[in-house]
VMD Tcl script that builds the backbone (N, CA, C; Angstrom):
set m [mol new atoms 243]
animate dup $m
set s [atomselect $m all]
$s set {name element resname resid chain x y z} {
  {N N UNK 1 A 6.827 -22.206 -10.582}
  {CA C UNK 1 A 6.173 -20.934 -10.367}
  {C C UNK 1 A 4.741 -21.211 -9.916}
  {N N UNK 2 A 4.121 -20.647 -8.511}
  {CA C UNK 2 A 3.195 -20.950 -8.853}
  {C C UNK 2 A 2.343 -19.487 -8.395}
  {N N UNK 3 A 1.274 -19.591 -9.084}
  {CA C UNK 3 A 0.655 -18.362 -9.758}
  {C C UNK 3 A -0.441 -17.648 -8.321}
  {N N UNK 4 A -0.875 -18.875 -7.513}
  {CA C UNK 4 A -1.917 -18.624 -6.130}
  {C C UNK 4 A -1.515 -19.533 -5.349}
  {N N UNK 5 A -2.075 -19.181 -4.269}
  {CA C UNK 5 A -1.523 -20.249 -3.034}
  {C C UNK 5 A -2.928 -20.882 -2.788}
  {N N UNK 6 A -2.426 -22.374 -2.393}
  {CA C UNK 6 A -3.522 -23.169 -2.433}
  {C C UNK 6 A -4.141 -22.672 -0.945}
  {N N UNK 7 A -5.459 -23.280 -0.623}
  {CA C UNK 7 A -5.836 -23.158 0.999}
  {C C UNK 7 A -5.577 -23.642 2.081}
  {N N UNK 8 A -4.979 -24.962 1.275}
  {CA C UNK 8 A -4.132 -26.078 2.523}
  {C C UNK 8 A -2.543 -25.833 2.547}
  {N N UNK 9 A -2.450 -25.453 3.601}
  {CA C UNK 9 A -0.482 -25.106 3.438}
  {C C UNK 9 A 0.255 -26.764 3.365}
  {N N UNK 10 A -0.170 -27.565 3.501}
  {CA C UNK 10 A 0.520 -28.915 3.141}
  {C C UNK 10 A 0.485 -29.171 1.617}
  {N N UNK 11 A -0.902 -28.814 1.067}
  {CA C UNK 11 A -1.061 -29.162 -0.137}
  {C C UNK 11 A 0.275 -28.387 -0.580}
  {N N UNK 12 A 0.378 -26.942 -0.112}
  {CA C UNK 12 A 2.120 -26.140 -1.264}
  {C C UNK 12 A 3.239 -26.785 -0.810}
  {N N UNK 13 A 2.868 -27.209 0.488}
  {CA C UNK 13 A 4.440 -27.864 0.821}
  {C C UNK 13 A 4.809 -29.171 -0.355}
  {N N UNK 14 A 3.870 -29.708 -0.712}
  {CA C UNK 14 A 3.580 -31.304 -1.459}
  {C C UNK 14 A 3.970 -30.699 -2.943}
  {N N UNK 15 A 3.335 -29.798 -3.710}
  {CA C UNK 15 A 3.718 -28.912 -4.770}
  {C C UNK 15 A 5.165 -28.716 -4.707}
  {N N UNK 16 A 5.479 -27.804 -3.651}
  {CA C UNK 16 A 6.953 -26.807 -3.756}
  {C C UNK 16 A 8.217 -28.068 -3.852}
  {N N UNK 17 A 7.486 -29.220 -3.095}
  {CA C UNK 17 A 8.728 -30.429 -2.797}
  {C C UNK 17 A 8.870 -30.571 -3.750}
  {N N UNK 18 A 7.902 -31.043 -4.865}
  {CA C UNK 18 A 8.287 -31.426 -6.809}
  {C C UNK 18 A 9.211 -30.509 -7.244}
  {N N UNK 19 A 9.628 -29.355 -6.909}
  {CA C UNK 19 A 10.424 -28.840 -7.517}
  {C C UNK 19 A 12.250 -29.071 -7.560}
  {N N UNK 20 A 12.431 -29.691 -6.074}
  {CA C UNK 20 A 13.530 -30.977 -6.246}
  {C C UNK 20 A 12.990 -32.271 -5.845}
  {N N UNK 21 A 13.443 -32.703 -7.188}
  {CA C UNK 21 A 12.951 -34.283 -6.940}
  {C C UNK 21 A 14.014 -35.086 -7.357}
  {N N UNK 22 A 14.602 -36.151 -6.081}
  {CA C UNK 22 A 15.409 -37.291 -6.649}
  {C C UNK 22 A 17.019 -36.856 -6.362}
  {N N UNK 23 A 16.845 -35.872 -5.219}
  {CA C UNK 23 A 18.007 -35.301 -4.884}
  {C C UNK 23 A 18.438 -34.023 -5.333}
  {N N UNK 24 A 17.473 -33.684 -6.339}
  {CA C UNK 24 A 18.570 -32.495 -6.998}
  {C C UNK 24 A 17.522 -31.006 -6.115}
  {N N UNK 25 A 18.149 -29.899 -6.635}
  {CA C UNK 25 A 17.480 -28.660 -5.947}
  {C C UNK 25 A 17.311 -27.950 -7.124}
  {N N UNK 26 A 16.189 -27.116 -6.104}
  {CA C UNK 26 A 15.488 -26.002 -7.444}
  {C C UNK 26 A 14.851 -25.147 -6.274}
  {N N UNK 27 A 14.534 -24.203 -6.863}
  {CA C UNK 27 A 13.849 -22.581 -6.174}
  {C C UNK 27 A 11.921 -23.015 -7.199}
  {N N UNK 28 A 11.214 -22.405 -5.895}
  {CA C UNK 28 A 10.431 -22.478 -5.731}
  {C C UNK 28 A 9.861 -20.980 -5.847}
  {N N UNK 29 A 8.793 -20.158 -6.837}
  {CA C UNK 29 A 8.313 -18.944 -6.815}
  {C C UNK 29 A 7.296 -18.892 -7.248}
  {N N UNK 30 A 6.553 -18.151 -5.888}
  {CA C UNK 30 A 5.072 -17.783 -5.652}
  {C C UNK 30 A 4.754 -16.443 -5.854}
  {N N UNK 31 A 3.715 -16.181 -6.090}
  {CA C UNK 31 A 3.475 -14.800 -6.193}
  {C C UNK 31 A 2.347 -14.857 -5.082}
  {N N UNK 32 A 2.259 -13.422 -4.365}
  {CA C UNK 32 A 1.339 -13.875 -3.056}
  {C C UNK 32 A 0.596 -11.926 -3.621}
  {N N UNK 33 A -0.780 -12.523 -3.431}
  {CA C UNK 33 A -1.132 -10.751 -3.029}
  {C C UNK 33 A -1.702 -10.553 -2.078}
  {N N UNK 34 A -1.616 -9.415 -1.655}
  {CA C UNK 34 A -2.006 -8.863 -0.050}
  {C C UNK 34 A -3.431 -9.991 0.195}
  {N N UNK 35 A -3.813 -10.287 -0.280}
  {CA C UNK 35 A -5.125 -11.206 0.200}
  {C C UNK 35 A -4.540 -12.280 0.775}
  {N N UNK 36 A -3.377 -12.772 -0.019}
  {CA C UNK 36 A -3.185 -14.443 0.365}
  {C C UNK 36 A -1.710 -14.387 1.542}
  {N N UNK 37 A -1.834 -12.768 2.304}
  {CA C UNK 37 A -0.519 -13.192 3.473}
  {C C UNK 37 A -0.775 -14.084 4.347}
  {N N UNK 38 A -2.205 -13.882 4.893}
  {CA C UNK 38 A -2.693 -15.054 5.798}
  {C C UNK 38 A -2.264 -16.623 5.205}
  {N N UNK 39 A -2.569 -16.575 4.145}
  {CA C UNK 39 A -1.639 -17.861 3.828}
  {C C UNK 39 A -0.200 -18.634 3.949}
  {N N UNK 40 A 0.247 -17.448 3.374}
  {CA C UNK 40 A 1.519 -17.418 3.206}
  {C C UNK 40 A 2.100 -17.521 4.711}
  {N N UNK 41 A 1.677 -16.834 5.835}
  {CA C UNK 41 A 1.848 -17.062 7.085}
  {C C UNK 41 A 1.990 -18.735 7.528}
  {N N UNK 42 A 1.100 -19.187 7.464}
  {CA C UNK 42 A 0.671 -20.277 7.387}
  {C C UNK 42 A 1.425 -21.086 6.970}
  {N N UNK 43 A 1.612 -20.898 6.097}
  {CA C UNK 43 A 3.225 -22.148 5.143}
  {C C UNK 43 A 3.920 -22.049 6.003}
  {N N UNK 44 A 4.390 -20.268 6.148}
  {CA C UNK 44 A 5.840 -20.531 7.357}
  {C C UNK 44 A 5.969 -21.037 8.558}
  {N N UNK 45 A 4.596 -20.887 9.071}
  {CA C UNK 45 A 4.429 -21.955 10.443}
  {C C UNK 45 A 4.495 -23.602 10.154}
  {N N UNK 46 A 3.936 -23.574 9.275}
  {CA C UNK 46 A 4.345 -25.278 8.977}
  {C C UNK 46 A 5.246 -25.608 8.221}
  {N N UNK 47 A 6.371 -25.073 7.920}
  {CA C UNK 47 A 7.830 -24.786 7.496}
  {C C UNK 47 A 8.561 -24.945 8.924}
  {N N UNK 48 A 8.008 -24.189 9.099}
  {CA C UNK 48 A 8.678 -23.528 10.593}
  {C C UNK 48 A 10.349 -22.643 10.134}
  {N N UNK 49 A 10.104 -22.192 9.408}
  {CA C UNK 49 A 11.115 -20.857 8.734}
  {C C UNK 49 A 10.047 -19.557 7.614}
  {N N UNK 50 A 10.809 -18.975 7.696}
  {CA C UNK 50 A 10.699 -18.230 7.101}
  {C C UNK 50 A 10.836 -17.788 5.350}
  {N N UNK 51 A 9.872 -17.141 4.383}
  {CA C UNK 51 A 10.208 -17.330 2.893}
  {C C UNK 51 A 10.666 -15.958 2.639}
  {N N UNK 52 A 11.480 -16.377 2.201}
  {CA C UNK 52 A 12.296 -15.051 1.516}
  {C C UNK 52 A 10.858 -14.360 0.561}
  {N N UNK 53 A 10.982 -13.118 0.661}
  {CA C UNK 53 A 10.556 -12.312 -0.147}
  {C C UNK 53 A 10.526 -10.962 -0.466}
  {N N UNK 54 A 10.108 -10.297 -1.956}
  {CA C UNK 54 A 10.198 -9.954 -2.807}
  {C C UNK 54 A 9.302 -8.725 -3.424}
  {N N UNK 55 A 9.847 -7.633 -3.812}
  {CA C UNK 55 A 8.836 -6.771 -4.237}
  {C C UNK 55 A 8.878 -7.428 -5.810}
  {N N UNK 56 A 7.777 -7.540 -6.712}
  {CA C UNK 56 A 7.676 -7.334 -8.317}
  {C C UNK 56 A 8.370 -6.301 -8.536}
  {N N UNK 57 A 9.045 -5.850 -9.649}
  {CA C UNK 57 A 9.971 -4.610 -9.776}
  {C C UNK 57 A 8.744 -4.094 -10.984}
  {N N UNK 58 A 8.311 -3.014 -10.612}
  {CA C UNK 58 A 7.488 -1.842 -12.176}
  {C C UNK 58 A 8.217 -1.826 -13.521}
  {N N UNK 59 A 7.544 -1.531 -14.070}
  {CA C UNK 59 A 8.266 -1.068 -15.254}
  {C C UNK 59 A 8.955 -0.281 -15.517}
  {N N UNK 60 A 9.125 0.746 -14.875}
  {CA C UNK 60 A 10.608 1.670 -14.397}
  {C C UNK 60 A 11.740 1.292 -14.139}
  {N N UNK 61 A 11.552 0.220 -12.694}
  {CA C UNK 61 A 13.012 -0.529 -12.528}
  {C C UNK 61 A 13.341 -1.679 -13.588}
  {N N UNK 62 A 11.950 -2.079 -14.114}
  {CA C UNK 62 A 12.886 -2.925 -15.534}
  {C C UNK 62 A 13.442 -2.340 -16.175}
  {N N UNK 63 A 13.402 -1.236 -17.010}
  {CA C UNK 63 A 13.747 -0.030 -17.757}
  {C C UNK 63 A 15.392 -0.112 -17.041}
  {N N UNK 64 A 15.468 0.529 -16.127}
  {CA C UNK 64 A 16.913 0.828 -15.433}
  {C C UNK 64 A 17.547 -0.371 -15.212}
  {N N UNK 65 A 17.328 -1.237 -15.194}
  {CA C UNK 65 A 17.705 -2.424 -14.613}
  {C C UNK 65 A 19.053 -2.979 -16.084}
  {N N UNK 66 A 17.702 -2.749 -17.242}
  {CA C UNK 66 A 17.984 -2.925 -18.685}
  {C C UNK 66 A 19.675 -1.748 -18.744}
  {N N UNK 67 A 19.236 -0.595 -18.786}
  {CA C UNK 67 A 20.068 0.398 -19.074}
  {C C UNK 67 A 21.488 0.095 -18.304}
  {N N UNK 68 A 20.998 -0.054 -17.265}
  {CA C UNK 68 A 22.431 -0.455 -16.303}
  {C C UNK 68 A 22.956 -2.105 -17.119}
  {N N UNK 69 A 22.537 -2.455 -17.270}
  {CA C UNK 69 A 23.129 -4.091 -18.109}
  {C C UNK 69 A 23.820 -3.613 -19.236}
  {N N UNK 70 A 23.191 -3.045 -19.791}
  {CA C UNK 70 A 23.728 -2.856 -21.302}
  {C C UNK 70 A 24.814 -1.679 -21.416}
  {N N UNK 71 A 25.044 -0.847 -20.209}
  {CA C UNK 71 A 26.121 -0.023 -19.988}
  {C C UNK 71 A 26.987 -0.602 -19.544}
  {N N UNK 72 A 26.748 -1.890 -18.763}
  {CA C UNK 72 A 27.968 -2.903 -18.759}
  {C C UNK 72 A 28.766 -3.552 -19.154}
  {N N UNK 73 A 27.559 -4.149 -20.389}
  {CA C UNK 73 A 28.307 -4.920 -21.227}
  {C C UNK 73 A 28.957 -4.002 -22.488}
  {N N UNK 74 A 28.627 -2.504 -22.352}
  {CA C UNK 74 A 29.460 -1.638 -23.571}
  {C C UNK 74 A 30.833 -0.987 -23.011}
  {N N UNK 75 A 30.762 -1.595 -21.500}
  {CA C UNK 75 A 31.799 -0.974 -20.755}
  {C C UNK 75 A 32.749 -2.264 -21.361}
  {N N UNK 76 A 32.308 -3.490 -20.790}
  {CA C UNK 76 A 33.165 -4.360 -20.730}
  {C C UNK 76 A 33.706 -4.583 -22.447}
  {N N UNK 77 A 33.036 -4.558 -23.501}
  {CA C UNK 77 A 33.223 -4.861 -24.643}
  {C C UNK 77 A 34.242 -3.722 -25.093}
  {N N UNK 78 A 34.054 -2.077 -24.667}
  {CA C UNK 78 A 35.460 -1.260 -24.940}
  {C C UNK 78 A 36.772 -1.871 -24.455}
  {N N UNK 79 A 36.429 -2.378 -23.052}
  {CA C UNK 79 A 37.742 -2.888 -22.558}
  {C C UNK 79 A 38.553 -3.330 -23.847}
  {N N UNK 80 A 37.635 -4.794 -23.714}
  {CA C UNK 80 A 38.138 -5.878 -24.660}
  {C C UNK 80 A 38.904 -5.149 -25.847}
  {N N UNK 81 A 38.409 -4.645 -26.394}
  {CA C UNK 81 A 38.874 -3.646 -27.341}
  {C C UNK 81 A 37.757 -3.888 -28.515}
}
mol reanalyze $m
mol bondsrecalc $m
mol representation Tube
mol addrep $m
């Protein structure tokens, strides 16, 4: 996770790589705020792809998010019997 984006887009590329190391894979998550798109631009040019991204969800859609889970699992647990 990392919390700001550095100023050098190599320096995150050098960071984000630690997150698979030695063959194995892992996801990489940044939080970017409207200040740091110019950055974030930047990575993707020296990527040369594109980063998936993401709204933060409010505390509303956590709320629903919750409600819808737990209506699932009371759905699935009547099944069961």
């Amino acid at each position: 996770m990392n919390y700001s984006l550095p100023d050098n887009a190599e320096i995150y590329t050098h960071r984000i790589g630690r997150t698979a190391r030695a063959g194995k894979t892992g996801t990489a998550i940044s939080f970017v705020s409207r200040s740091d798109t110019r950055k974030l631009f930047g990575i993707e040019r020296l990527l040369k792809q594109k980063i998936q991204k993401a709204q933060i969800p409010n505390a509303k859609d956590v709320v629903e998010i919750q409600k819808k889970r737990l209506m699932e699992r009371l759905s699935e647990s009547v099944a069961e019997g």
